[in-house]
Residue, then its C-alpha position, 0 to 999 in steps of 0.5 A: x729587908x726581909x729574913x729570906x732576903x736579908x740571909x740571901x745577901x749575905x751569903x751572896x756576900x760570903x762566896x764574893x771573890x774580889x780582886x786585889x793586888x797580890x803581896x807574893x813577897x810578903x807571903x813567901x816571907x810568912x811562909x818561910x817564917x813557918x816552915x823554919x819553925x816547922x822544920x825545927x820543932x819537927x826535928x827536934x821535938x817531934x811531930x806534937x810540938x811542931x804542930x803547935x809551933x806551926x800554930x804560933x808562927x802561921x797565927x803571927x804571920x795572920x796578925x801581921x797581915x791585920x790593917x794597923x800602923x803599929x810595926x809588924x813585928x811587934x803585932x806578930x811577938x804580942x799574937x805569939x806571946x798571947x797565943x802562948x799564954x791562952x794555950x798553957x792556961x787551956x791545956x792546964x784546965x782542959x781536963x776539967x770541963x766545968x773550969x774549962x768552959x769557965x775559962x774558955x767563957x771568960x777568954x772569948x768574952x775578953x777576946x769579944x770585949x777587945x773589939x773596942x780597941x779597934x778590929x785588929x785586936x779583936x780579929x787577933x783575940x779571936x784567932x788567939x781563941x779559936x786556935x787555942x781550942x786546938x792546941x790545947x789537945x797536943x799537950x800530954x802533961x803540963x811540962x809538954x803544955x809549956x813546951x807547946x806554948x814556948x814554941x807558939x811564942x817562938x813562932x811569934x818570934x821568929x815571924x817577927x825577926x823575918x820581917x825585922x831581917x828581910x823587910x818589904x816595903x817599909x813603911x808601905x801602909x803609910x805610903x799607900x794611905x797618904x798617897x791615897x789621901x793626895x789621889x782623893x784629893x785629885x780626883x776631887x779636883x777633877x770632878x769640880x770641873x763639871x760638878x762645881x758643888x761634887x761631895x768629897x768622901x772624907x774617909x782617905x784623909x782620915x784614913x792618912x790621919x790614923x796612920x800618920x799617928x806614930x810611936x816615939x820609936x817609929x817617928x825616929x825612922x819615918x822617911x821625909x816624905x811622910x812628914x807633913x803632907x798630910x797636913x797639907x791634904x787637909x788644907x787643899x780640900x777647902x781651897x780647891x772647893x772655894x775656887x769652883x764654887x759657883x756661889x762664893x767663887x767665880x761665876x758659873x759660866x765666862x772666862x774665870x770659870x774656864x780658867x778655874x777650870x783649866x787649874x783644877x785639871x793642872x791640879x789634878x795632875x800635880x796631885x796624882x804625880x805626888x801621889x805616884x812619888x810617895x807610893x812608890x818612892x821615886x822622883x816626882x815626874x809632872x808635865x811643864x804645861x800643868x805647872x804652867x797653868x798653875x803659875x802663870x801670871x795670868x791669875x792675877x789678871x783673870x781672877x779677883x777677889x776670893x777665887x784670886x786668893x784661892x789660886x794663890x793658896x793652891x799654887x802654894x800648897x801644890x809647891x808643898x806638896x812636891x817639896x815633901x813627894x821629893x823628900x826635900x820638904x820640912x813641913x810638919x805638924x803644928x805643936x798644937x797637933x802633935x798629941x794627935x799624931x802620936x801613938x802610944x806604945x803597947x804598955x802605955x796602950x793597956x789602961x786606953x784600952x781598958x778604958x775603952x772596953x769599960x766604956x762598952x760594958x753596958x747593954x746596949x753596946x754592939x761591942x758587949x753584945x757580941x761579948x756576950x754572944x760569943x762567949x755563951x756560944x763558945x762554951x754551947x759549940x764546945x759542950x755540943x761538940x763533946x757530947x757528940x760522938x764525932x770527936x774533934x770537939x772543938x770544930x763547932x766551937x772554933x767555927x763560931x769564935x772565928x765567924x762572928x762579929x759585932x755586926x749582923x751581915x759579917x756574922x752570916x756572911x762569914x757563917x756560909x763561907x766558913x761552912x763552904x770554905x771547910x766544905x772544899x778544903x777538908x774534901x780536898x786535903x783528905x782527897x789527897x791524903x787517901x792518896x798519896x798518904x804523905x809522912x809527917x814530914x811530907x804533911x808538914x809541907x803541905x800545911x806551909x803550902x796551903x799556909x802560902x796560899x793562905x798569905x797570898x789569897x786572904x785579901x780576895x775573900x773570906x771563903x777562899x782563906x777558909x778553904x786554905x785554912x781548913x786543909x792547913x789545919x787538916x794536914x798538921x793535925x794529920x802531921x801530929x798523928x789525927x785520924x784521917x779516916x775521920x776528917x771529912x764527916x766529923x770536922x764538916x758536920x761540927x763546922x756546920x754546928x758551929x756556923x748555925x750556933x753564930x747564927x741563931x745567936x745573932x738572931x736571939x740576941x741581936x745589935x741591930x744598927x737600924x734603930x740607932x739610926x735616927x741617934x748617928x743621925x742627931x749626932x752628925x747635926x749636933x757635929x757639923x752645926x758645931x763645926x759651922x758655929x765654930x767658923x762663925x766664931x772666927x769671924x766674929x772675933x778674929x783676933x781671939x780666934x783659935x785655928x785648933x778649935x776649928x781644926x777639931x770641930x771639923x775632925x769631930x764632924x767628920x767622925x761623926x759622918x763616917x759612923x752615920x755612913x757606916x751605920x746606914x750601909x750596916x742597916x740596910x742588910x739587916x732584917x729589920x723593918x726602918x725604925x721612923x725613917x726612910x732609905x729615901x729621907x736618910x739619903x736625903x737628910x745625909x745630902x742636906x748635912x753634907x752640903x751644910x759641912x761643905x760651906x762651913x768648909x767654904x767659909x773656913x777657906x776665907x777666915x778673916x786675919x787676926x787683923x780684920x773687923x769683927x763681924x757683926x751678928x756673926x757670934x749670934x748667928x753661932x750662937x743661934x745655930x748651936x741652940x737650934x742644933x740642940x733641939x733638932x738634935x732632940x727632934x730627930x731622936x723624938x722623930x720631930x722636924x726640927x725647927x730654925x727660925x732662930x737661925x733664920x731670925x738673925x739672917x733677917x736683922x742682917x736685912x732690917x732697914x738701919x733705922x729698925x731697932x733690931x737691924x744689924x751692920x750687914x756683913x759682906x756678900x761673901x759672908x751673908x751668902x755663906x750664912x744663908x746657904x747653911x740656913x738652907x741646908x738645915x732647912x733643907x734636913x728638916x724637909x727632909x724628915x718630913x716624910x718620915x716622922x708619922x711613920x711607925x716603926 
């Protein structure tokens, strides 16, 4: 993609305004958690110590808003608190320009580097920044400063007591995202009715995975019908595949593939209504015919064999499923599991996140590069913005800490819409400022206003929150005594500073995902071959089988896909040319490695008992894919094809005549098919680079 194109999309991208299910009672909340502190502070200290307080509370309330599964009101004490300390630290050094820059480098660089904790601290960290380069203008003396800073933490508090005292929803994250994982798992049911072999995304089970994790506090207070139905989502997916699959389940036309027809519709529907129940919290409603079709004794006469299996584990797994929507269930999770599921509390978080970011502190990191990137251009938005005779310094620098991500298209899409956000709503603040010329009384209702519709509006698009934010800012600082007269041309021209510095950083110092393409790439082969040998395992020793190594090798393959999509979809909005592979191969190696994880899936759904005979040749067969994993692993990254012939070499013992030396017992049907489709899709992969292994970057 080309500069031109590469810059038209993202500012396309920018100005994008989505349609989201609005949270008005939450809103309201954030808002009345920030007019009392306003109010408070108003009276009692003053329009300089409101403004800060208004600071504090509007920042926790923001931080609550942040996708986490922690607890809200322990995100909006920790924004609270850490906005307090950045604050006192800025106002006591401000004075000095030289400590201050080193200060503000050695804050944005920690605040850039707590990307790898997740987003949500770095989104947190980032605000805490940007908003501390204003409020460590309101202070007049150090003991002012620790005022300010007590009532940015009281903000916090107060945020968070609002939540504790009036709470919306509980547990909502949770909900939607288990509910999102049973609605996948329906619509993936319904989509195998016509599409025996459809992929499934993995991203929902994932998603209800990480939000299954809980703190010893939260697991005293979580409802029952949390408990345990994620576990059962994860089984349903190989069961539902194995009974449509064409080549180890029924046949493709004929009464069974009717009937398999018929139960994954009737499971679609019981899927949906537990998904409905959890969601909302409210009795299960399912129509008698679906639970008819799923427990009808005509399962035992229609089907045999796998697929007969297969129904009886789906009519089990659904009769879970509604037991836990009703809440009256008792499944949980595995001992085996439960290190997984838990999440650590915040002081026992700290030395995992210093880990993580210790880990990132090399060049080649997209985390560090961004660290690097934003703390240098803090420190030039905010020595431009002071030599500048504009006053409001620190807009420029505020701009870049708040618009720049690890990631090139977030960075300039969220650099335009800032600079269109700030645009209209500094114009439209001062508008009505020049009008109606409101007190700090009136300007501080205002700002909760525009906060309000901040809460309300952020999830639809980054350039609708700045508009908000900009003439939140514009009426407090108006509030705390800033000259209205100079608002319009200052802030918007130190705006466009800041936007322009994020940029030009970017380009000059650039984490492009494109060239790591082809290592995400090598990394899914090594996961998901793992994961296929893994299955193999079982079948070559089922009594000294483990279901938790299986278990884990398909999470790590799963990982591992989702960061292969996310860095192809990251790739394509960059300007930069394809480093030895195609849109058309990654499309094309992505569907071989999918359907390469989909039948080690379906093999997983068949695992022998621990009662069964060992399978000859299933261990070399493991043993031969890993090896050959390897090396195509090598391959992809030196932009070879790889090679299977060892693989393809153990399939061909299985056909030797019993009288070769090298032949080997042939296992049944259902096994040497599976075996031979994954063959096939890592031959599939290796067809697939062809086109693009002679190609230079």
């Amino acid at each position: 993609m080309s500069w031109l194109r590469a810059l038209k999309e993202t500012a396309r991208s920018g100005f994008t305004i989505e349609r989201k299910r609005l949270e008005p009672l939450i809103a309201l909340r954030g808002a009345a958690g920030l007019a009392l502190v306003v109010g408070f502070a108003l009276a009692v200290f003053g329009p300089a110590i409101a403004a800060s307080s208004a600071f504090g509370a509007f920042q926790a309330a923001i931080a609550t808003f942040q996708r986490s599964w922690r607890p809200r009101p322990v995100l909006a004490l920790v924004s609270g608190a850490s906005l307090a300390v950045s604050t006192f630290v800025g106002y006591v050094t401000v004075s000095h320009t030289g400590l201050f820059v080193a200060v503000l480098v050695l804050w944005t660089f920690a605040a850039g580097m707590s990307w790898a904790a997740g987003s949500t601290g770095g989104i947190i960290a980032a605000s805490n920044v940007s908003i501390m380069l204003v409020t460590v203008t309101l202070p007049t003396s150090v003991a002012d400063a620790a005022a300010h800073a007590a009532m940015m933490a009281v903000g916090g508090l107060v945020q968070a007591s609002l939540i504790v005292l009036f709470p919306i929803r509980r547990w909502g994250a949770q909900r939607d995202a288990l509910a999102d994982a049973l609605a996948a798992e329906a619509d993936y049911a319904r989509r195998l009715r016509d599409d025996p072999v459809a992929h499934f995304d993995p991203v929902p089970l994932m998603t209800a995975r990480s939000a299954a994790a809980v703190t010893p506090a939260q697991a005293r207070r979580r409802p029952a019908e949390l408990h345990g139905a994620r576990k059962i989502a994860e089984r349903l997916r190989p069961v539902l595949a194995s009974l449509a699959d064409p080549a180890l389940g029924v046949p493709a036309e004929g009464l069974e593939r009717a009937w398999v027809r018929e139960m994954l519709a009737a499971a679609g529907s019981v899927l949906d209504a537990a998904a409905r129940a959890i969601r909302l919290g409210e009795p299960v409603h399912i129509a008698p015919t679906d639970l008819g079709v799923l427990r009808t004794p005509d399962n035992e006469v229609i089907l045999v064999g796998p697929p007969r299996r297969a129904a009886d584990r789906l009519n089990v797994l659904l009769a879970d499923v509604l037991e836990i929507a009703e809440g009256t269930g008792t499944q949980e999770a595995p001992s085996g599991d439960l290190e997984t599921r838990r999440r650590p509390t915040l002081l026992r978080l700290v030395p995992v996140v210093l880990t993580a970011m210790r880990h990132e502190l090399r060049r080649s990191s997209p985390i560090f590069r961004h660290a690097v990137r934003v703390s240098v251009v803090a420190a030039a938005g905010y020595l431009m913005g002071t030599a500048l005779p504009l006053g409001h310094a620190y807009w420029a620098p505020m701009t870049a800490v708040m618009v720049m991500r690890p990631e090139f298209s977030q960075t300039y899409s969220r650099s335009v819409a800032r600079f269109g956000g700030t645009l209209v709503g500094v114009g439209v603040a001062t508008g009505i400022v020049q009008a109606f010329e409101p007190d700090a009384r009136l300007a501080a209702g205002l700002a909760v206003f525009c906060a309000l519709l901040m809460y309300l509006l952020m999830r639809t698009g980054y350039a609708v929150g700045q508009v908000c934010v900009s003439a939140y800012v514009v009426f407090l600082l108006g509030m705390a005594g800033d000259d209205w007269s100079q608002t319009v041309p200052e802030r918007i021209l130190l705006t466009l500073v800041g936007g322009l510095l994020a940029m030009v950083s970017y380009a000059l110092f650039p984490a492009w995902e494109t060239p790591r393409l082809r290592n995400r790439l090598a990394e899914w082969l090594l996961t998901d071959s793992a994961y296929a040998a893994t299955v193999l395992d079982r079948y070559a020793d089922p009594a000294g089988g483990n279901t938790e190594d299986v278990r884990r090798a398909l999470l790590t393959t799963r990982e591992a896909r989702v960061v292969w999509q996310e860095a192809l979809e990251t790739a394509q909005h960059e300007p930069v040319r394809h480093r030895g592979i195609s849109r058309t191969a990654a499309d094309d190696a992505q569907q071989a490695l999918a359907q390469l994880g989909r039948v080690a899936m379906l093999m997983e759904a068949h695992l022998p008992s621990r009662s069964a005979d060992p399978v000859p040749g299933a261990a070399e067969l493991a043993q031969a894919l890993r090896r050959s994993a390897e090396q195509g692993a090598k391959a992809v990254r030196e932009r070879r094809v790889p090679d299977w012939e060892q693989a393809r070499r153990v399939l061909t013992r299985w056909d030797l005549p019993e009288e070769d030396p090298e032949a080997m017992p042939p296992p049944g049907p259902f096994l040497r098919n599976g075996a031979a489709m994954l063959v096939e899709a890592l031959e599939d992969f290796s067809r697939a680079l062809e086109g693009s292994t002679n190609r230079k970057s």
